[in-house]
C-alpha positions in Angstrom: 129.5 213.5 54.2 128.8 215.1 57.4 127.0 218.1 55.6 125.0 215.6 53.2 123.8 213.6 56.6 122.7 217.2 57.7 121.0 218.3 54.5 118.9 215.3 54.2 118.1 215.6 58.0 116.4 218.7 57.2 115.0 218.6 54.3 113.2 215.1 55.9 111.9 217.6 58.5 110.1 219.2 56.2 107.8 216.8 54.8 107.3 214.9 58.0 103.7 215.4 58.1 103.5 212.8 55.2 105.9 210.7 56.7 103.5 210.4 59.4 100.8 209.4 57.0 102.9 207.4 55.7 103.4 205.5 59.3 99.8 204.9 60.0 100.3 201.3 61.5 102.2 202.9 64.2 103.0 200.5 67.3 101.3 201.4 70.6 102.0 202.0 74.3 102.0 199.2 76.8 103.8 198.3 79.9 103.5 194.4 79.1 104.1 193.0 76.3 101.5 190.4 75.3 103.2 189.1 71.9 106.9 189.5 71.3 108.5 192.4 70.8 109.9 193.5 66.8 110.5 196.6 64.7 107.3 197.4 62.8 108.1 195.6 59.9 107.2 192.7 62.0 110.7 191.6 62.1 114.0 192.0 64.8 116.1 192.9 61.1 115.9 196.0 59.5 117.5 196.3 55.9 118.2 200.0 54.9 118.6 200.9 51.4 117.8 204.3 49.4 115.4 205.4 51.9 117.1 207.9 54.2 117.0 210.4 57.3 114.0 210.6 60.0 111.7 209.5 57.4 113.1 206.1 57.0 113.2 205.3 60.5 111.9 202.1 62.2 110.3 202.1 65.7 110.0 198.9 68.3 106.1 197.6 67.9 105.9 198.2 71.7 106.6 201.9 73.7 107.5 202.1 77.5 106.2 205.2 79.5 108.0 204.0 82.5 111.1 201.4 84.3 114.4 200.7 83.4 114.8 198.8 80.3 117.6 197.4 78.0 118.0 195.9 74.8 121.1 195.4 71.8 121.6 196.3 68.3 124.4 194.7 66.1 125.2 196.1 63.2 125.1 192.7 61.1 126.3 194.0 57.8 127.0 197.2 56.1 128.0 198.2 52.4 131.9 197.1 51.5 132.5 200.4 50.8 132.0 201.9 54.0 134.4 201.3 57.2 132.0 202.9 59.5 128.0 201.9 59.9 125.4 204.7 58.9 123.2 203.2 60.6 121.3 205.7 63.5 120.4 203.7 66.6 118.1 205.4 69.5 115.3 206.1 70.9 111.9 207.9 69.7 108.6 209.2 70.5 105.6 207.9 68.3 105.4 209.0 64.8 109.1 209.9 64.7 108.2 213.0 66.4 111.2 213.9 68.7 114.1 211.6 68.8 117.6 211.0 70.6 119.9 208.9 67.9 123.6 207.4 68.2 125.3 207.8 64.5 127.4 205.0 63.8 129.9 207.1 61.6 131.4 208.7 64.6 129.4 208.2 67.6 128.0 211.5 67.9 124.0 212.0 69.0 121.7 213.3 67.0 118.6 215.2 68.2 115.6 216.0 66.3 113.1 218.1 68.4 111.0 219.4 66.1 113.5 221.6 64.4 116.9 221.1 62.5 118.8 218.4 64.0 121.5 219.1 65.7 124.9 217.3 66.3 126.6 216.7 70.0 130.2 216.0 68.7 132.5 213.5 69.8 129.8 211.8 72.0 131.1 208.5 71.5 132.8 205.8 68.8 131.8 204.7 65.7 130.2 201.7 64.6 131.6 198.9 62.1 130.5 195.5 61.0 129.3 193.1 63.5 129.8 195.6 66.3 126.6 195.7 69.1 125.6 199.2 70.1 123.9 197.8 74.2 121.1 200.6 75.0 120.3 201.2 78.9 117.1 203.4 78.8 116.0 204.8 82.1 112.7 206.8 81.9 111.8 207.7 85.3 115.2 209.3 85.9 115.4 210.7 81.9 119.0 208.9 81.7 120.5 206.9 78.5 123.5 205.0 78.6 125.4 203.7 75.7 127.5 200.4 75.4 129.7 199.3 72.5 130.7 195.7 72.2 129.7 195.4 76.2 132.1 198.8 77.3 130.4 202.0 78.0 131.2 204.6 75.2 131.6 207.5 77.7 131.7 206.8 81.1 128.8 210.0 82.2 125.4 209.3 81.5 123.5 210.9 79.3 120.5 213.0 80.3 117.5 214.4 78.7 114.9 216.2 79.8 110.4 215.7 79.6 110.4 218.3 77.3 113.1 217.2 75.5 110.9 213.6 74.4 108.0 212.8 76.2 106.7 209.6 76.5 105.8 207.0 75.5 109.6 206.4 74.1 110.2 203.6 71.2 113.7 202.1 70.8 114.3 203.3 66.5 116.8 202.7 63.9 117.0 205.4 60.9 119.5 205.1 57.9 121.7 207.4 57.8 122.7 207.6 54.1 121.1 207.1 51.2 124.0 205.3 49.2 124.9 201.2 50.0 123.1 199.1 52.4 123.2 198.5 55.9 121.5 195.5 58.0 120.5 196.1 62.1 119.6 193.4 63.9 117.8 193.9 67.6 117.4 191.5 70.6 114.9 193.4 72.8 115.5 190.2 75.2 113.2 186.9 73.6 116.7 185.7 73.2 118.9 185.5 75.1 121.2 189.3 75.8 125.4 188.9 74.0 126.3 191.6 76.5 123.9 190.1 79.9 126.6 190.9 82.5 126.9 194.9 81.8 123.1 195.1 82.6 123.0 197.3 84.9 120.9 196.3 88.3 117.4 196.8 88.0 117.2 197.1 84.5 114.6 194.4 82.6 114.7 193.2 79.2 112.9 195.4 76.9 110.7 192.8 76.0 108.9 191.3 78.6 106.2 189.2 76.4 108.3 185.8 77.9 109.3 187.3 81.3 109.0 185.0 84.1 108.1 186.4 87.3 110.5 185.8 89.6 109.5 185.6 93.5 111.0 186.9 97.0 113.4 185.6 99.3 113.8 185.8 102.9 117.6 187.0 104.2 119.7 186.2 107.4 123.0 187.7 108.5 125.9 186.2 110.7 128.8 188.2 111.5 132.1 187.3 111.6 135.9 188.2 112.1 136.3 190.3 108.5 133.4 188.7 107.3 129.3 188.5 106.8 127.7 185.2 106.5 124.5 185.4 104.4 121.8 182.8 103.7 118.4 183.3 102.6 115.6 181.1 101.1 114.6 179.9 97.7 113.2 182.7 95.3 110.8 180.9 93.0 112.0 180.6 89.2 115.1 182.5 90.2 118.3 180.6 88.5 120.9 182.9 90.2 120.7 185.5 92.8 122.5 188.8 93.1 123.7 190.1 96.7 123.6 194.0 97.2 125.1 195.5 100.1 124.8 199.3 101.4 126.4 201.1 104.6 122.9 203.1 105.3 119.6 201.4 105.8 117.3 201.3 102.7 120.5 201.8 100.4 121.7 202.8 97.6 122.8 199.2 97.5 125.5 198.0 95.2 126.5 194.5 93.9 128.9 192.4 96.0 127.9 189.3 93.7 126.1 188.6 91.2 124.9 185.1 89.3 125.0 183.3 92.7 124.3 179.9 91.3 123.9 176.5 92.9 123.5 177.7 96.6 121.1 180.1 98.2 124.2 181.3 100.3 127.1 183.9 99.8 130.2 184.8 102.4 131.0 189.2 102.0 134.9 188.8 103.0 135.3 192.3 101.6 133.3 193.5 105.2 135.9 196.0 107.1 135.8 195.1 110.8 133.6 197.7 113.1 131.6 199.0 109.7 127.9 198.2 109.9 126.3 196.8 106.8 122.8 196.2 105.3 122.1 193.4 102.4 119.5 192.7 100.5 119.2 190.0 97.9 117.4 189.4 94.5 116.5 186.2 92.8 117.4 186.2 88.8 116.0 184.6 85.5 117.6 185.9 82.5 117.4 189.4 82.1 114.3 189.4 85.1 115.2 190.7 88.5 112.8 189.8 91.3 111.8 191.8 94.3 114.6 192.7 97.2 114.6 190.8 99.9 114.4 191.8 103.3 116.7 194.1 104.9 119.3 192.4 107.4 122.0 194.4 108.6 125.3 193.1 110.9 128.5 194.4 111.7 131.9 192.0 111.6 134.5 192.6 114.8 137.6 191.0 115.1 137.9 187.5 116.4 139.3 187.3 119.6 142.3 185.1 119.8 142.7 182.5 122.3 143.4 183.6 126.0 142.1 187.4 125.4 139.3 186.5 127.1 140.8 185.6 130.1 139.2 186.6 133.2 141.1 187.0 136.6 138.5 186.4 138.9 138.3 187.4 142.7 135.9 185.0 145.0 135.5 185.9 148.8 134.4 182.4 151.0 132.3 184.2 153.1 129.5 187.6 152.3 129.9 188.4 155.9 132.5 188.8 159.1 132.6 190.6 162.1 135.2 192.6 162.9 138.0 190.2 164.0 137.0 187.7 162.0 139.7 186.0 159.2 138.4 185.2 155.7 139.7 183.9 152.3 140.0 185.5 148.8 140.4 182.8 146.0 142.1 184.0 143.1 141.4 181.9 139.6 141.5 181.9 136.3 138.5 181.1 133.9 138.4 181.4 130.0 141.8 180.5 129.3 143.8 177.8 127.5 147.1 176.3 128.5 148.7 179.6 130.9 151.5 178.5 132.5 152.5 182.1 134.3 150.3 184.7 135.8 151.6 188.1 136.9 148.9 190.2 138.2 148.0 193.5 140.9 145.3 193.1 143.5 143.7 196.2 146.0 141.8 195.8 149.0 140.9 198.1 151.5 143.7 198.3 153.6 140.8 200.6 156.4 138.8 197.8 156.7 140.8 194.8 156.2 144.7 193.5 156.7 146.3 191.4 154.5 147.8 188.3 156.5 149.3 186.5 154.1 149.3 184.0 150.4 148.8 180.2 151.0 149.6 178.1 147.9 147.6 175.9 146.0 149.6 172.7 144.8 151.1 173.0 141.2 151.8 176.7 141.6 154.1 178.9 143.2 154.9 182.3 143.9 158.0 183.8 142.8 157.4 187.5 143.8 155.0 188.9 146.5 155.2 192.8 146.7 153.3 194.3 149.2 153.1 198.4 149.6 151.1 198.2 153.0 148.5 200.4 151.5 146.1 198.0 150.0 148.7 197.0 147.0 149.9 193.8 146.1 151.9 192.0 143.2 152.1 188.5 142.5 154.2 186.1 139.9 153.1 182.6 139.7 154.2 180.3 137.8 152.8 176.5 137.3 154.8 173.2 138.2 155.2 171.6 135.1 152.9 170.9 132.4 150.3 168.9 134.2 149.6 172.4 135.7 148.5 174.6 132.7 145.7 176.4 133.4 142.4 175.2 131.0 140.0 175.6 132.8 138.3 177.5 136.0 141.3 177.3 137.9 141.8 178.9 141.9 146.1 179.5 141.6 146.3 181.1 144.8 144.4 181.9 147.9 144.7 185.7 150.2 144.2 185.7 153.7 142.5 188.7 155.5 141.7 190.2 158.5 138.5 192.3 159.4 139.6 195.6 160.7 136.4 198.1 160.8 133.1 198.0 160.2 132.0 198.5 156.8 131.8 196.7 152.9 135.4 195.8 152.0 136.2 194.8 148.4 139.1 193.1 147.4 139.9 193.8 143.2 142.4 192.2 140.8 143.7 195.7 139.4 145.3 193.9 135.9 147.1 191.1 135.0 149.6 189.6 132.4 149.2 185.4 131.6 151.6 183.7 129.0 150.9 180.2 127.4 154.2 178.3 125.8 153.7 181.4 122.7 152.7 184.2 123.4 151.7 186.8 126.4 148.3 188.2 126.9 147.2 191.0 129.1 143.8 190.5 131.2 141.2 192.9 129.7 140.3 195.9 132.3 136.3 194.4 131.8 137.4 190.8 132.9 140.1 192.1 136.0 137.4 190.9 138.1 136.1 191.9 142.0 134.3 190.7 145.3 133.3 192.3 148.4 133.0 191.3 151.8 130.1 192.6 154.7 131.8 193.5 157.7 130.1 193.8 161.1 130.0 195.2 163.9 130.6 192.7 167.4 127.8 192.3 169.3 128.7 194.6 172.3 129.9 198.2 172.5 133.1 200.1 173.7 135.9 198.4 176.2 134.1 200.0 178.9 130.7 200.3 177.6 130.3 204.1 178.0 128.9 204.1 174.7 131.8 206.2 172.9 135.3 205.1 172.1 137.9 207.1 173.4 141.7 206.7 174.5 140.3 205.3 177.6 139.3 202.3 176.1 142.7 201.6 174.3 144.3 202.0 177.5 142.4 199.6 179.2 143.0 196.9 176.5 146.7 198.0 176.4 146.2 197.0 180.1 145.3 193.1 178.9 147.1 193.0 175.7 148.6 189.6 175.3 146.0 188.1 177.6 143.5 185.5 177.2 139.9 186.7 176.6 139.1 184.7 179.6 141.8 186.5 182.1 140.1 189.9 181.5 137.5 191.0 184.0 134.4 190.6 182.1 132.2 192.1 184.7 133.4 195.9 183.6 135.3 195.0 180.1 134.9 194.0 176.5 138.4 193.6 176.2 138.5 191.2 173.2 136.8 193.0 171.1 137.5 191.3 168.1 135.9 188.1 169.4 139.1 185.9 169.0 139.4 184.8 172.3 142.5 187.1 173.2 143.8 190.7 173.9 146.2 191.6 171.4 147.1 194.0 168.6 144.4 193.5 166.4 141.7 194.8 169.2 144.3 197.9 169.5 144.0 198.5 165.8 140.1 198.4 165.6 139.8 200.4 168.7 141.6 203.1 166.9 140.0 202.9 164.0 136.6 203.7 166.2 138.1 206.6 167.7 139.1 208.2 164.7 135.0 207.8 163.4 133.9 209.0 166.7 132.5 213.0 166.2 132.2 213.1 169.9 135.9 212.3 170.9 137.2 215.6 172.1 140.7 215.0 169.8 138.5 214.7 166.9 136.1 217.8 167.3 
């Protein structure tokens, strides 16, 4: 049989010229249909009998030159005696000129050109009663893709070249044997599709004669925690809306849903945490696909849990001391829920500032104090019962220091662990928080007002040391130079530290 489909083929070629004569009602061109689409019989059903090859083809009344379209042909009855449909089923140029056909005896295309038709074997799979051969014709992109009963016959798409066809292209049926009968039926979309849902996106109904036009929506983004949160507003005469997703701006997007129905809102939980994504959505009537939205894009991160936010704060009572002077460094918590423990590292600068001691604030204790003497200190402090979890901006503990030297002291909680009743959290570097403190200068100069400190000057206040401010001879002296009202080691230690700055102490030079 396969040589006697051949033979005929050819020997059709031949007298195509009269064929064409014979085809003088030919359908025309158009990009919109403005009556509904049929073969040119006038009719969606196409009875073959006798008549055979290229010559007894049948061509759509309407021809595309451009887009995407799609359209079905079921095979609605063919002669008992065959198990396989000879019905052809593909696509033309006018006239019958040059044509691209799917045989239904074994799924192979066949191509006339102009010359002998030719045979690409073992394309696809046959056809049989009541089977629906689904044709996607792209004709910008020159691309044809096949569907039997709604499943791709071959999972590449086929190509074709300009040259190969032309336009305008015609969806045909031809007979591909002279002996029984054999009935195709087509649904170029006035009804609607059997196969809607393998339409690929894009795509449009071949005929468009009662296409409704369907209008533009208007698309928001939330992110979440493994999640994007979309809403967007009404597209007119859309029934359902797809949502299209891409990881580039402008696309290619593909389907996340499609036939969004009854809401104009749709939650992507297949988003990855930390990948950036762009959506765009389309409204939908029947096989009509409106306009894309706009472009939003967002990104979903991780939810934070509670308590890893924490922040371990550090708030100095005073911007400003003299050397001398004492001050306070609160300690608190803020943004957590229910802490019961804290164990935590704070640094100052152990030049311009000595730590004198931790004072307790009621309803928490410390358990440990370490303190390295260099500007290092380690606290565990745990609350007094549950009356005592921390919920809010809490102050746990307060740090007592000492001006030592003149200059901007900072006092910085290095890290920290906290624990509710379930788990243990560790303060994020970011939220380890600081403060800083202006230290001065006192209002006069050196012990003996030369100008310059220098040993001198620590001798003479190792002279008073222990004395009142007040026993010192004040006439020749700054003894207290700290300003607390007595001689002792903290005047010695500042004293020091100025002869150790001083470039024009002999020692230093």
């Amino acid at each position: 049989m396969k040589k006697r489909i051949f033979s005929q083929l050819s020997l059709f070629l031949s007298v195509l010229f009269v064929a064409v004569s014979v085809l003088t009602a030919l359908p025309t061109a158009t990009q919109a249909a403005t009556s509904p689409v049929t073969w040119s019989n006038g009719s969606l059903v196409k009875t073959f009998s006798g008549e055979t090859g290229f010559r007894s083809g049948v061509l759509a009344t309407e021809g595309k030159t451009t887009g995407k379209w799609y359209w079905e042909v079921e095979v609605t009855n063919e002669d008992q005696s065959k198990t396989s449909s000879y019905g052809m089923i593909g696509i033309s140029t006018a006239g019958l000129k040059k044509s691209i056909a799917y045989y239904g005896v074994n799924g192979n295309l066949y191509k006339n050109y102009g010359s002998s038709p030719t045979s690409d074997t073992v394309y696809g799979k046959g056809l049989a009663k009541t089977d629906t051969l689904s044709i996607a014709l792209d004709i910008d992109n020159h691309t044809i893709i096949w569907y039997k009963n709604g499943i791709k016959v071959v999972e590449n798409i086929y190509n074709y070249t300009d040259s190969d066809l032309g336009t305008p292209l015609y969806p045909e049926i031809i007979n591909g044997s002279s002996s029984g009968s054999r009935t195709l039926t087509a649904n170029f979309g006035a009804t609607p599709f059997k196969y809607a849902n393998i339409i690929p996106a894009g795509y449009l109904a071949y005929d468009q004669s009662n296409a409704i036009v369907v209008g533009e929506s208007t698309l928001k983004a939330t992110a979440g925690d493994a999640k994007i949160d979309l809403t967007w507003s009404t597209a007119t005469n859309a029934t359902s809306y797809n949502v299209k997703r891409a990881t580039t701006t402008g696309g290619p997007y593909a389907n996340v849903a499609t036939n969004v129905t009854g809401n104009t809102y749709y939650t992507d939980t297949t988003a990855v945490n930390g990948t950036p994504y762009f959506y765009v959505v389309t409204g939908v009537n029947g096989t009509t696909e409106g306009a894309v939205s706009n472009e939003v894009t967002a990104t979903p991160i991780a939810a934070m849990k509670p308590n890893e936010q924490a922040t371990l704060d550090v708030t100095i009572n005073k911007e400003k001391v003299k050397v001398g002077e004492d001050f306070i460094a609160d300690l608190s918590l803020k943004k957590a829920t229910n802490i019961y423990a804290e164990d935590f590292v704070v640094n100052y600068d152990a030049t311009l500032m000595e730590y004198l001691g931790a004072t307790e604030v009621p309803g928490y204790k410390v358990y440990n104090e370490t303190n390295d003497k260099k500007g290092t200190l380690r606290f565990i402090v745990a609350s007094q019962g549950k009356n005592y979890g921390i919920s809010a901006d809490t102050v746990f503990l307060k740090l007592k220091f000492k001006a030592i030297a003149v200059g901007t002291g900072k006092v910085d909680s290095l890290s920290g662990r906290i624990a509710d009743t379930d788990n243990e959290y560790d303060i994020a570097p970011a939220n380890a928080l600081e403060d800083t403190i202006l230290i001065e200068k006192p209002a006069f100069l050196d012990v003996n007002r030369s100008g310059s400190y220098t040993l001198l000057d620590l001798s003479i206040d190792a002279f008073y040391f222990g004395q009142n401010a007040a026993d010192t001879d004040k006439t020749l002296h700054d003894a207290d130079q700290t300003e607390d009202d007595q001689v002792g080691d903290d005047d010695l230690v500042y004293i020091v530290g100025q002869m150790l700055t001083n470039p024009d102490y002999t020692p230093n030079k």
